[in-house]
C-alpha positions as CSV (number, residue, x, y, z in Angstrom):
1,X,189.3,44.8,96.2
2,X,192.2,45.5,93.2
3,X,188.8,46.6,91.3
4,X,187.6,49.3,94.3
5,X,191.5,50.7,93.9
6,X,191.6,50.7,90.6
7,X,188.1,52.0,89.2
8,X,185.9,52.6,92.6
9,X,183.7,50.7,92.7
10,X,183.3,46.6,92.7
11,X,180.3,44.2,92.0
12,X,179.6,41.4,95.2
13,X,177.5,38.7,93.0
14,X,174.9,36.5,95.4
15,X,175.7,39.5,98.1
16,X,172.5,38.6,100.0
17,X,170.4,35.7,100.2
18,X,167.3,36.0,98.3
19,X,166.1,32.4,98.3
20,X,162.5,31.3,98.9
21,X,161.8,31.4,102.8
22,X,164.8,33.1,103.3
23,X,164.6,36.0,105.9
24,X,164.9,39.1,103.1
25,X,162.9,37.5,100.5
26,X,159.8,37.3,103.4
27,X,160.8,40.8,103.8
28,X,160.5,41.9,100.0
29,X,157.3,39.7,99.7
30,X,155.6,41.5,102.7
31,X,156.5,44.8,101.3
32,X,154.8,44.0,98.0
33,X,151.8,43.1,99.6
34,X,151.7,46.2,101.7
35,X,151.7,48.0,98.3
36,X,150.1,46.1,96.6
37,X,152.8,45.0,93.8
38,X,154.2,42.5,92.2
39,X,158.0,41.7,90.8
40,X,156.3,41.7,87.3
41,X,154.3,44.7,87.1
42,X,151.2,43.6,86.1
43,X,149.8,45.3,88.9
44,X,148.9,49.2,88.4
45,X,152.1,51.5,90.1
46,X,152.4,54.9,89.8
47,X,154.5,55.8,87.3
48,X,158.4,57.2,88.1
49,X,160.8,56.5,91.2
50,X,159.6,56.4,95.1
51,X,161.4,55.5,97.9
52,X,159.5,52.9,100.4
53,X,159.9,53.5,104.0
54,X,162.3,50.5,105.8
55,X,159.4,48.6,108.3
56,X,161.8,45.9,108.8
57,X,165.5,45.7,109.1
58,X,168.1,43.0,109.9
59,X,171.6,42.9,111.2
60,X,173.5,43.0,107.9
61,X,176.3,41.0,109.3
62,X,173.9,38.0,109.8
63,X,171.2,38.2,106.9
64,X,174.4,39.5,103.9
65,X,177.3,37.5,105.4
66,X,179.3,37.6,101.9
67,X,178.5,41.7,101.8
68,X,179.5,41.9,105.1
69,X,182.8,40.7,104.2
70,X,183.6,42.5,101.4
71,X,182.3,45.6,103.3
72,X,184.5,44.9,106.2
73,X,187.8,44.5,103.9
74,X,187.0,48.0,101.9
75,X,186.8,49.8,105.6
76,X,190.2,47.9,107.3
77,X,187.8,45.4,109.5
78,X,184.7,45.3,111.5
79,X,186.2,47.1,114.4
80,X,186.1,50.1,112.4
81,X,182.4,50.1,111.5
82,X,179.6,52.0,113.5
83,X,176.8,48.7,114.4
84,X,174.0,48.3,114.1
85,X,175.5,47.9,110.3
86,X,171.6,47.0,109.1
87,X,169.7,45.9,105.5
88,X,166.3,46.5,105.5
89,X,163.2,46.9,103.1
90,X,163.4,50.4,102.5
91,X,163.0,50.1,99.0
92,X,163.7,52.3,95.9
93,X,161.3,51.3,93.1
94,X,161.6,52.4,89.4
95,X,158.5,52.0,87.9
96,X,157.6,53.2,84.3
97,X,159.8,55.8,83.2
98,X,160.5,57.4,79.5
99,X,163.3,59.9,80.0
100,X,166.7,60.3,81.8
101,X,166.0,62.4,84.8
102,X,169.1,64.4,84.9
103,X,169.1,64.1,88.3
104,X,172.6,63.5,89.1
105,X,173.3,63.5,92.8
106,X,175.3,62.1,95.7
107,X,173.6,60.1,98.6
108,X,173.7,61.6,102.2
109,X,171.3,64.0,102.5
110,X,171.6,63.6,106.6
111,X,174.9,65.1,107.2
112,X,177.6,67.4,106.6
113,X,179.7,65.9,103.7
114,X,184.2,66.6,103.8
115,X,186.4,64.1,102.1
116,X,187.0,62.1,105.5
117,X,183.1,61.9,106.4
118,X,182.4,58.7,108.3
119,X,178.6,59.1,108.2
120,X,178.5,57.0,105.1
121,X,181.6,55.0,104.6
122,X,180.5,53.6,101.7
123,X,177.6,53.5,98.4
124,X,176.0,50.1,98.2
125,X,173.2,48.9,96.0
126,X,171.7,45.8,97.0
127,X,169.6,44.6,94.0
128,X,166.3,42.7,95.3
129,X,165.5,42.0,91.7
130,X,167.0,40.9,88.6
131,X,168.0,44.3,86.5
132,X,168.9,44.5,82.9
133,X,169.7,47.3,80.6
134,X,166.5,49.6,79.6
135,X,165.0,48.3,83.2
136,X,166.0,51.1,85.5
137,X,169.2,50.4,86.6
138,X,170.8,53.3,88.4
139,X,173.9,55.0,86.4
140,X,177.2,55.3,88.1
141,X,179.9,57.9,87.3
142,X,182.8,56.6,89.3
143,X,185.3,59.2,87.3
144,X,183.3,61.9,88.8
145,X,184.2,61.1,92.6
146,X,187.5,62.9,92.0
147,X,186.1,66.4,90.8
148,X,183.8,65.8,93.7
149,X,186.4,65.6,96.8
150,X,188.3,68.3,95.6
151,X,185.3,70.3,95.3
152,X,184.7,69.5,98.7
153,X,187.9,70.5,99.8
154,X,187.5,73.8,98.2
155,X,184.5,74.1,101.2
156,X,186.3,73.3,104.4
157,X,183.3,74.1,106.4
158,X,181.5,70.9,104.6
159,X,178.7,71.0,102.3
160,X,175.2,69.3,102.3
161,X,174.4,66.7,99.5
162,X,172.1,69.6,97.9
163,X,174.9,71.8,97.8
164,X,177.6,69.2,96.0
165,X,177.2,69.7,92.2
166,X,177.5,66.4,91.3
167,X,175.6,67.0,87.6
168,X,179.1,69.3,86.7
169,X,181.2,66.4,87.3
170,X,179.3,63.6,85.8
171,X,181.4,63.4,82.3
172,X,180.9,61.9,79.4
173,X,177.6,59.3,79.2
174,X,180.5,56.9,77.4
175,X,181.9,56.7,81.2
176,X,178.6,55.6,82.8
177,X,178.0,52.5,85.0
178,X,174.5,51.0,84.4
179,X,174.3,49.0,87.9
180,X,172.6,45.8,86.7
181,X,172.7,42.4,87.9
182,X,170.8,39.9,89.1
183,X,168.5,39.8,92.2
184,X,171.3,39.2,95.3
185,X,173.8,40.9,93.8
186,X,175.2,44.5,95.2
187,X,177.4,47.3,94.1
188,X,179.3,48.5,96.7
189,X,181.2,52.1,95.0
190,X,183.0,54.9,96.7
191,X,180.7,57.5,99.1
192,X,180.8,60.3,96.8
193,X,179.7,58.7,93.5
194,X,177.8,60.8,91.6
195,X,174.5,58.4,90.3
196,X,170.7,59.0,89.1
197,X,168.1,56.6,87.9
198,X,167.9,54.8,84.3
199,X,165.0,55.2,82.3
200,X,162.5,52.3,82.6
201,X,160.3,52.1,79.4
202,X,159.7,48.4,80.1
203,X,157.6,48.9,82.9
204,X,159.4,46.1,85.4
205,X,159.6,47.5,88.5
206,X,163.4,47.5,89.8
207,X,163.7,47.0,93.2
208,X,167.2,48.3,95.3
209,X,167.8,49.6,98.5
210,X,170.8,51.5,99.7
211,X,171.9,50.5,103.3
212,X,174.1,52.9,105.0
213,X,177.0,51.8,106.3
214,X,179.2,54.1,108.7
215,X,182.4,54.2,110.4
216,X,183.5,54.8,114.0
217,X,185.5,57.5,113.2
218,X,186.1,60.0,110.1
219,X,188.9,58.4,107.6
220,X,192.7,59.1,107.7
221,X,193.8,60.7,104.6
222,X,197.1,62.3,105.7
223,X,200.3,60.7,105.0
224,X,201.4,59.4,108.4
225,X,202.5,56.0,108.5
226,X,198.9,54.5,109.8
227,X,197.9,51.6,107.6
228,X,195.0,52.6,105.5
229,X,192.4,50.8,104.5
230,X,191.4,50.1,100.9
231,X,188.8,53.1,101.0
232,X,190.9,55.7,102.7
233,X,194.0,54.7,99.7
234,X,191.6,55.2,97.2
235,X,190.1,58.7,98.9
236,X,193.6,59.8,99.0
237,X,194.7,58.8,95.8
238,X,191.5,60.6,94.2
239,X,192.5,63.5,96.4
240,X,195.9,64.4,95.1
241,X,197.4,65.2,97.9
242,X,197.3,64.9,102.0
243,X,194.0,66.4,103.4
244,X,192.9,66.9,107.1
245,X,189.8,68.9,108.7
246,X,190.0,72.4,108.6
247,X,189.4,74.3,111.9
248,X,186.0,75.4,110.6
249,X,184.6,72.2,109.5
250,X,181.6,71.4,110.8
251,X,180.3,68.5,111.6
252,X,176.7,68.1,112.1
253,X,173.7,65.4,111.5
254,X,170.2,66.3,110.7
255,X,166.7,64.5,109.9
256,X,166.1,64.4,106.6
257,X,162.7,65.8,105.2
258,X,161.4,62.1,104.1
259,X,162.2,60.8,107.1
260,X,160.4,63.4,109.2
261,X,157.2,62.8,106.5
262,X,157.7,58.8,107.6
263,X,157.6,59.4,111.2
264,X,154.8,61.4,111.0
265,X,152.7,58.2,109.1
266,X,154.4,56.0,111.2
267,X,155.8,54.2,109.1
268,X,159.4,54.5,109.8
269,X,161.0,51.9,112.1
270,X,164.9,52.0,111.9
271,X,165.8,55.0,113.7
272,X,169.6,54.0,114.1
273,X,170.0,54.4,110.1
274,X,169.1,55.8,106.9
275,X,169.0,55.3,103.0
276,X,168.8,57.7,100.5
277,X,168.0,57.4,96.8
């Protein structure tokens, strides 16, 4: 928790159970089969990043038990968090790639974004495969979340993801986060961090998903004597000052473009939440 307050972001190693027979490794074997791949990439896989629909999901407090906790400390407790809270095999593959994609972006691309936004309460990256440097890993700018907020307070009305410049507040490449790990591990990092993809020149496929996480109600980040919860100090902090929803704001939830193209194959089973690369 000192490391979310202090830098944004925090590492959960063996977050979610990935052993053999375990619930989300039959998951992540299924889905390979159904796309024909394997962990190694000996298989043939079209070249760049794709997002895989979620076909299964599971209750994250029961399949990620040790995510679950660390989630439910960052928001102030698991009375504050929207359920179903769910992990599921909607996953983002990396396959060959030669070049930075300067692509930098924030996730969310299903709601109206202001500082307090409880749509996604949190950025989490649950690794499904081990990730090293020059393998894909997505790249972090935690010092960029600042720029961002304020930004967004500029816009009292809210903005759309699209419409958050995140690329003018990345910063120096010096300040990057390359999110690696080991398979089980997750990232969990503050809503608004800016991120994009890592070149993969090796060819390994790197598995990740992003499971959205919300809250019940949009964050606190006045300065009334309500105790705050480890994301709400660090909003506020990154803020600079009190903030609370203009009258204009506008808060509004849409379908996303790829989730309309997965309904229409079918493919799309978890209707009560979504990921975003």
């Amino acid at each position: 928790m000192s490391s979310f307050l202090r830098h944004g972001f925090v590492r959960v190693r063996n977050a979610v159970d990935l052993s053999p027979g375990s619930r989300l490794q039959t998951f992540f074997e299924a889905t390979l089969r159904r796309e024909g791949l394997t962990v190694d990439g000996r298989l043939t896989a079209p070249p760049g990043v794709t997002s895989l629909p979620p076909t299964r999901v599971a209750d994250l407090a029961e399949v990620a038990p040790a995510l679950w906790a660390a989630v439910c400390a960052l928001l102030g407790g698991a009375g504050r968090i929207r359920r179903p809270a769910r992990l599921g095999n909607a996953l983002i593959c990396n396959f060959r790639t030669a070049e930075l994609s300067d692509s930098w972006h924030v996730d969310g691309d299903f709601f109206v974004h202001h500082p307090d936004s409880p749509e996604q309460a949190l950025l989490l990256f649950v690794l499904w495969t081990d990730v090293e440097e020059g393998e894909g890993a997505t790249l972090a700018a935690p010092s960029a979340t600042a720029g961002i907020l304020r930004h967004l307070a500029r816009h009292p009305a809210g903005l759309t993801s699209a419409r958050i410049p995140a690329r003018d507040y990345a910063g120096d490449p010096a300040h990057h986060l390359a999110l690696t790990g080991k398979a089980g591990d997750a990232w969990i990092l503050h809503p608004l961090t800016a991120h994009q993809s890592a070149p993969n020149p090796r060819g390994r496929p790197r598995f990740l998903s992003n499971p959205v996480v919300a809250l019940e109600e949009p964050m606190n980040l006045t300065d009334g004597p309500e105790r705050k919860s480890p994301l709400e100090e660090l909003t506020r902090r990154l803020l600079g000052q009190p903030w609370s929803p203009h009258a204009d704001a506008v808060r509004q939830t849409f379908v996303p473009g790829r989730i309309g193209r997965w309904n229409g194959e079918g493919t799309y089973t978890d209707r009560a939440s979504v990921s975003s690369r």
